[in-house]
N, C-alpha and C positions, 0 to 999 in steps of 0.2 A: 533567480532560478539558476541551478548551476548548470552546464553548458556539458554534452556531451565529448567524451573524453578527459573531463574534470574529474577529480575525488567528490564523490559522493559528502553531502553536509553528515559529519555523525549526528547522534543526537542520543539521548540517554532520559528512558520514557517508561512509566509503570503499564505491565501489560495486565491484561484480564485474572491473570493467575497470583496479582501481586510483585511476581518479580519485575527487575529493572533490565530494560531490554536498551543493548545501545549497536550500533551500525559496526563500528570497528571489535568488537568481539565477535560478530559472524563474518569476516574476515577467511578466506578459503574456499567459500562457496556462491553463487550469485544470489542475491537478496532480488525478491519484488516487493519496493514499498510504495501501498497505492493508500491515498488518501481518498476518507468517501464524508461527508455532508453529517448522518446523523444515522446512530444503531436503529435497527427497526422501521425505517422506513421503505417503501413500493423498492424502488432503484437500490438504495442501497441493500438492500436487503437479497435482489436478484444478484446484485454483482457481488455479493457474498458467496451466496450460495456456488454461482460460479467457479470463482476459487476456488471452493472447500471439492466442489465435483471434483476439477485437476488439481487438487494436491498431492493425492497419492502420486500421478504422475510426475507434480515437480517436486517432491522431497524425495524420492526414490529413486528414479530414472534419470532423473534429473540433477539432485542435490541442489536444488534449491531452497530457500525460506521465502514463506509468504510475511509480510507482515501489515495489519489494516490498521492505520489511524484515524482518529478524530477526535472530535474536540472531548468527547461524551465520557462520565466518570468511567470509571473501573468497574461498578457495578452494573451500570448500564449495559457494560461490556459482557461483564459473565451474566445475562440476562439473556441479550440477542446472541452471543455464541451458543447456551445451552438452548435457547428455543431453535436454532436453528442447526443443532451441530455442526460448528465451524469446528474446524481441525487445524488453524492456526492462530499464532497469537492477534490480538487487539490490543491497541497503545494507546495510552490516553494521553492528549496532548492540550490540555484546556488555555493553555497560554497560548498557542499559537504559533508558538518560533520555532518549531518544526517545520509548521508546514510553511510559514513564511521565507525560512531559509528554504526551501524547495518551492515557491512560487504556489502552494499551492493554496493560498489563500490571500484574497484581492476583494476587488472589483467582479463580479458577475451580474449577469441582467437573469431576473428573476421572473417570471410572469409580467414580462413586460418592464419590470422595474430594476435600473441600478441598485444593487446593494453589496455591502462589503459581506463576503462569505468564506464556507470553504468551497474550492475549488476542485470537483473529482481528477483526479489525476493520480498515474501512475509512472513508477519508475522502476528500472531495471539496473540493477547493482553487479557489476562482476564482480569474482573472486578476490581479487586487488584491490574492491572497491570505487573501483572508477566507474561513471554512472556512464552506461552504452546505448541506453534508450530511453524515450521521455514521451508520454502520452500527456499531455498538459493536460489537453480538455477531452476527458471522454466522455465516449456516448456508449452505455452498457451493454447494448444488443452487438454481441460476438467480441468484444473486450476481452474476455478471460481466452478467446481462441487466439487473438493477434498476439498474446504476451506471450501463449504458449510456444508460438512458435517463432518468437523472438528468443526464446529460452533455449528451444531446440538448434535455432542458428547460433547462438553464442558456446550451444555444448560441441557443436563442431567444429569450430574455429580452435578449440583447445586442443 
């Protein structure tokens, strides 16, 4: 997992729309990229939503990028985005080595049980790219409010 005040892992990933989405071309603005488990499910599916509520604030107010990964195809993706109108990209990453190089996929205990997964976790991207905040292991209920105003603290430092 890379260590705050490190560069950000790029990575270079097909989004919901088909194009290729990679970390150093959004370069100038802070990125939040949170990794979630599976399209369409209870949890992930709230902390989508979430998002998509404060986006207008972080792409506007903010100039921020949202971006949601997981393992799940591209179809999958333009499924649960149009059932849900999400208003940011989905990256598909079925290999792994996204969220790997970002810790966010390990070891988690499951209903009781070890198993290797993905990991919900978010990160917070500045301008320059250097990664300034890290939710390893979130818990969704008020998630989208803590990033927001990690956002809101990072636009005032600038």
């Amino acid at each position: 997992m890379p260590q705050i005040g490190e560069a950000a892992p790029d990575f270079s990933l097909v989004a919901d729309d088909g194009s290729t989405v990679t970390l150093i071309a959004l370069r100038g603005r802070p990125v939040v990229v949170y990794f979630y488990p599976r399209d369409d499910t209870p949890g992930c599916t709230v902390q989508a939503c979430d998002f998509r509520d404060r986006n207008a604030v972080w792409a506007t107010e903010l100039t921020t990028t949202v971006l949601g990964i997981s393992a799940d195809s591209t179809a999958a993706h333009v499924r649960f985005k149009k059932k849900f109108g999400l208003n940011f990209p989905l990256l598909s990453d079925p290999s792994k080595e996204t969220m790997r190089a970002y810790g966010a996929f390990g070891k988690k205990v499951m209903y009781g049980k070890t198993i290797d997964g993905i990991i919900r976790s978010t990160f917070l991207v500045d301008a320059n790219g250097t990664l300034v905040r890290a939710w390893p292991k979130v818990s969704v209920k008020g998630h989208a409010d803590e990033v927001l105003a990690a956002i809101r603290n990072l636009a005032q430092r600038v």
